[in-house]
C-alpha positions in Angstrom: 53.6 77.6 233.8 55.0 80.8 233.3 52.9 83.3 231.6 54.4 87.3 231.9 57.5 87.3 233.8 60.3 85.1 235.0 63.2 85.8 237.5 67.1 84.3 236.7 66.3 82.0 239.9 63.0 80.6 238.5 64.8 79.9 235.5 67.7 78.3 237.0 65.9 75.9 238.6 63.6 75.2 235.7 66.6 74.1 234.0 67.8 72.2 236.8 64.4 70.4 237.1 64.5 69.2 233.4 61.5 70.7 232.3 60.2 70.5 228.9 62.6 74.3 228.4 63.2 76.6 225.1 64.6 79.5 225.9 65.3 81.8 222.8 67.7 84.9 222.7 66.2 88.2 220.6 68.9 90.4 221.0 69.0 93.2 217.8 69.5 96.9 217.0 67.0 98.1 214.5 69.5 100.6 212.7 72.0 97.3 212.5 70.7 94.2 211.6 73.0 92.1 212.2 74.2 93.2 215.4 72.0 91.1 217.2 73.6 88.0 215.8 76.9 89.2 217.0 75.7 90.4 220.5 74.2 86.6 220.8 77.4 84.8 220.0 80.0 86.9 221.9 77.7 85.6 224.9 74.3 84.1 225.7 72.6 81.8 228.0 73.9 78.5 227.8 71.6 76.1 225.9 69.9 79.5 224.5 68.7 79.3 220.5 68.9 83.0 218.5 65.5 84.1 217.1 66.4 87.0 214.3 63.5 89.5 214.0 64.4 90.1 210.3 63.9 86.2 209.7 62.4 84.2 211.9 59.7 87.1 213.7 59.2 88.8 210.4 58.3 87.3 206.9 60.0 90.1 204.7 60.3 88.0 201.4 59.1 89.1 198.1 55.5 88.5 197.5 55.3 86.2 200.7 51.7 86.2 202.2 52.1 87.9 205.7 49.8 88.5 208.9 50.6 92.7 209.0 52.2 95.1 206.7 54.6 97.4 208.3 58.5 97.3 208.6 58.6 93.8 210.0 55.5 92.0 208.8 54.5 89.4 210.8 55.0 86.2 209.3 51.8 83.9 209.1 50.5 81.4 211.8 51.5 78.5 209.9 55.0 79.7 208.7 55.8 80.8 212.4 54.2 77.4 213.9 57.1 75.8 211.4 59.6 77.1 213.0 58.3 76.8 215.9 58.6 73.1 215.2 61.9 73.6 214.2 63.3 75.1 217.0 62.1 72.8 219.4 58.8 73.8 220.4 55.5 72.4 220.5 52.3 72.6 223.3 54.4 70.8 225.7 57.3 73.3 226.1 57.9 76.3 228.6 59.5 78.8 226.4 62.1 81.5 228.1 62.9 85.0 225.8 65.1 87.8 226.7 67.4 90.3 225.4 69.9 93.4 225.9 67.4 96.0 224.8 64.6 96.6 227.6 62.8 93.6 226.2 62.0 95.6 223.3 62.3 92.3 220.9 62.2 89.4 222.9 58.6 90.9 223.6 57.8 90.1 220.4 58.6 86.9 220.1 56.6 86.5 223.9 53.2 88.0 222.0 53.6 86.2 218.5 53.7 82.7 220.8 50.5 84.1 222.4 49.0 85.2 219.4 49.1 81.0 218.1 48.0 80.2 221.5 50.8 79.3 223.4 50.5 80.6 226.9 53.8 78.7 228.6 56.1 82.0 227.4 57.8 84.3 229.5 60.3 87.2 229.4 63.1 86.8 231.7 63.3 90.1 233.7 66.2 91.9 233.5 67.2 90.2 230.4 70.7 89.0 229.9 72.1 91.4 233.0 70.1 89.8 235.2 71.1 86.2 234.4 75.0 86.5 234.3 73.9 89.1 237.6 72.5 86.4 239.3 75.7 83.9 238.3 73.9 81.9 235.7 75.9 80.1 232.8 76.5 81.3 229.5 78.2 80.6 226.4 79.3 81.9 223.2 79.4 80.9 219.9 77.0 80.0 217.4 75.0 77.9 219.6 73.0 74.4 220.2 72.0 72.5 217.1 68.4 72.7 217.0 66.2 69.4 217.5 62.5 69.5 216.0 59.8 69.2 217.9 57.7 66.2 218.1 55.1 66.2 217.4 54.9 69.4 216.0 53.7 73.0 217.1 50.1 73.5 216.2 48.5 76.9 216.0 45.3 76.8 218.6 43.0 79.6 219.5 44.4 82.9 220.8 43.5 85.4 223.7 46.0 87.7 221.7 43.9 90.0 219.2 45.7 91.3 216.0 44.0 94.9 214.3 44.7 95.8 210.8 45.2 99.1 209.5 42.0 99.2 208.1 40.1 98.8 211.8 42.5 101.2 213.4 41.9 103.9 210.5 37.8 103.2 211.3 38.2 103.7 215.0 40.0 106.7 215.1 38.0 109.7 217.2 36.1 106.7 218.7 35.5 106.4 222.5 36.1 102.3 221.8 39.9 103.2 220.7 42.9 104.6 222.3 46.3 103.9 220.9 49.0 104.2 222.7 52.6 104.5 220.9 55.8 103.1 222.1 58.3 105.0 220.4 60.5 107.5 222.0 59.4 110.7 222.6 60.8 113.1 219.7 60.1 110.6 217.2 56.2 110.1 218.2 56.4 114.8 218.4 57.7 114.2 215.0 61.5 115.9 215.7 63.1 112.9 214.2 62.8 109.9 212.2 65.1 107.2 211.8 63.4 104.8 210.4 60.5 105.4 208.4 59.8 107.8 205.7 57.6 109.8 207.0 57.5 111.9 210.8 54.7 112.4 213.3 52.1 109.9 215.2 48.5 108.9 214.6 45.9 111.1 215.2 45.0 110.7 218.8 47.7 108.7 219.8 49.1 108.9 223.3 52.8 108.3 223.7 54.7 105.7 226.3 58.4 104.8 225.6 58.8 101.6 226.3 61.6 102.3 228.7 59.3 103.6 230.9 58.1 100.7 231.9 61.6 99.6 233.6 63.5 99.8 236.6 66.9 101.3 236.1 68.0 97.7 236.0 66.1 96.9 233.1 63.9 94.5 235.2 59.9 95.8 234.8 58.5 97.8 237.2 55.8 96.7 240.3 52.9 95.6 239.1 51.0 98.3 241.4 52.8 101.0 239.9 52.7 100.0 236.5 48.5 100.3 237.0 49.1 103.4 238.5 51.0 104.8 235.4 49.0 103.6 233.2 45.8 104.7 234.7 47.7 108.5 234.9 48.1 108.4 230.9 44.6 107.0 230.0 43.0 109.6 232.0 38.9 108.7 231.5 39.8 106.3 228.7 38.9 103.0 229.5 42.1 100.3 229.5 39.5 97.8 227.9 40.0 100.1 225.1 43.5 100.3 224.6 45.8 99.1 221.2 49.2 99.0 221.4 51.9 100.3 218.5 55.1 101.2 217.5 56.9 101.6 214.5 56.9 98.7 213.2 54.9 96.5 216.0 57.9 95.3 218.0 58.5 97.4 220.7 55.0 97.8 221.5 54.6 94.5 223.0 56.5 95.6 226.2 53.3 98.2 227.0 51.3 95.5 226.1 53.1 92.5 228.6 53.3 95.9 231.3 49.1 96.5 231.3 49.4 92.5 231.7 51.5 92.1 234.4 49.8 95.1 235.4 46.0 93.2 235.8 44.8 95.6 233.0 44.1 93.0 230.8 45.5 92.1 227.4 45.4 94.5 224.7 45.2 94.4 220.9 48.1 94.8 218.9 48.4 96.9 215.7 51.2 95.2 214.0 51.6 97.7 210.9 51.9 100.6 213.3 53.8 103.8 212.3 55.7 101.9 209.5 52.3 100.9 208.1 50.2 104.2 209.0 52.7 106.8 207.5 52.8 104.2 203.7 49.8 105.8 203.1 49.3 109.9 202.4 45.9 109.9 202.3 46.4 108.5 205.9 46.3 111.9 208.9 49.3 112.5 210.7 49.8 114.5 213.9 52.7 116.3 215.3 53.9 117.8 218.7 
């Protein structure tokens, strides 16, 4: 079972082996939506099935009840688990996700599969560029036709902790809480942003692009020196301590899968993050 990480070779011979095998392409660009789509059916890996962010790892309809608020709310256990199903998977399965962006999205759908209890999911290092690197085959075009699973996916208990808004706002100041943000640097100072209406970080937030945790090949750095950078930003703080966010609690699951492959355990995740933080004035923001 793979749990964190998986090279292009293990995979390859996964597939040749026959294994119960999902392997799920997350490939998007947050300022165009439907890029992603595109990016997956000009090439991808062969057999691969596209999960959208906007549709299938968010639950953005009108009035829906969702998991987190935020950008990109996280749809609930039992609307993921049904597609899930859908797609193919159920307890049985080894599920594969990758990308073309860091493993800034594909790390998403990696912690929502925890987060239901499914610990058989790994991101493929190096993403996409590492596969067709290492000669593996890939197609184009819409894709496979998907074949539910059977029996279904059933949510089980989770290792993978979820805080809300409302817990982050009470721990703020507190020795039991250090966030640490994903986003890029000037958007965390407050320089720029993009996305969201409102510029700046939480209160006491420390800051880690998510790019840092890569090689210049996109594949994660050693586990060794992941710790080591880690322990450099939390100082005194205690990694027991840490929760992870972003903007809109996607990219933050690549620090959190880095402290794991790291042996620092696995952190909480505050879904809402900046997107959810800022929606509120009465909320403190921080700049610089």
């Amino acid at each position: 079972m793979y749990t964190t990480l998986i090279t292009a070779d293990e995979l390859r011979q996964l597939m040749q082996q026959g294994h119960a095998l999902q392997v799920f392409d997350c490939s998007y660009e947050l300022t165009q939506p439907k890029a992603g789509r595109e990016q997956y059916e000009t090439v991808h890996i062969c057999g691969a099935h596209y999960a959208d962010l906007d549709t299938a790892l968010s639950d953005k309809r009108a009035g829906a009840a969702t998991a987190s608020g935020g950008r990109h709310p996280l749809p609930t256990p039992e609307r993921f688990a049904q597609w899930l199903t859908a797609v193919g998977v159920n307890a049985q399965t080894q599920v594969v996700v990758y990308d073309r962006q860091n493993s800034g999205f594909c790390g998403r759908l990696w912690w929502m599969l925890k987060w239901v209890g499914h610990e058989a999911v790994a991101v493929l290092d190096g993403g996409l560029a590492a596969w067709q690197g290492a000669g593996g085959a890939v197609d184009s075009g819409a894709g496979p036709a998907a074949v539910p699973a059977d029996p279904p996916f059933k949510p089980t208990a989770s290792k993978a902790r979820l805080l809300t808004v409302d817990q982050v706002a009470q721990g703020l100041g507190q020795p039991g809480q250090t966030l640490i943000d994903a986003r890029a640097q000037a958007r965390y100072r407050g320089e720029v942003e993009p996305l969201d209406p409102v510029a700046g970080h939480i209160p006491g937030a420390l800051n880690r692009p998510l790019g840092l945790n890569m090689l210049p090949d996109g594949r994660f750095k050693p586990a060794e020196q992941l710790r080591q950078e880690f322990q450099a930003l939390l100082g005194p703080c205690d990694p027991a301590s840490v929760v992870h966010q972003c903007g809109s609690g996607v990219s933050a699951n690549v620090n959190l899968l880095a402290m794991e492959i790291a042996g620092l355990g696995r952190a909480p995740l505050f879904a809402g993050s900046w997107s959810q933080w800022c929606s509120d004035p009465a909320r403190p923001v921080s700049k610089g």
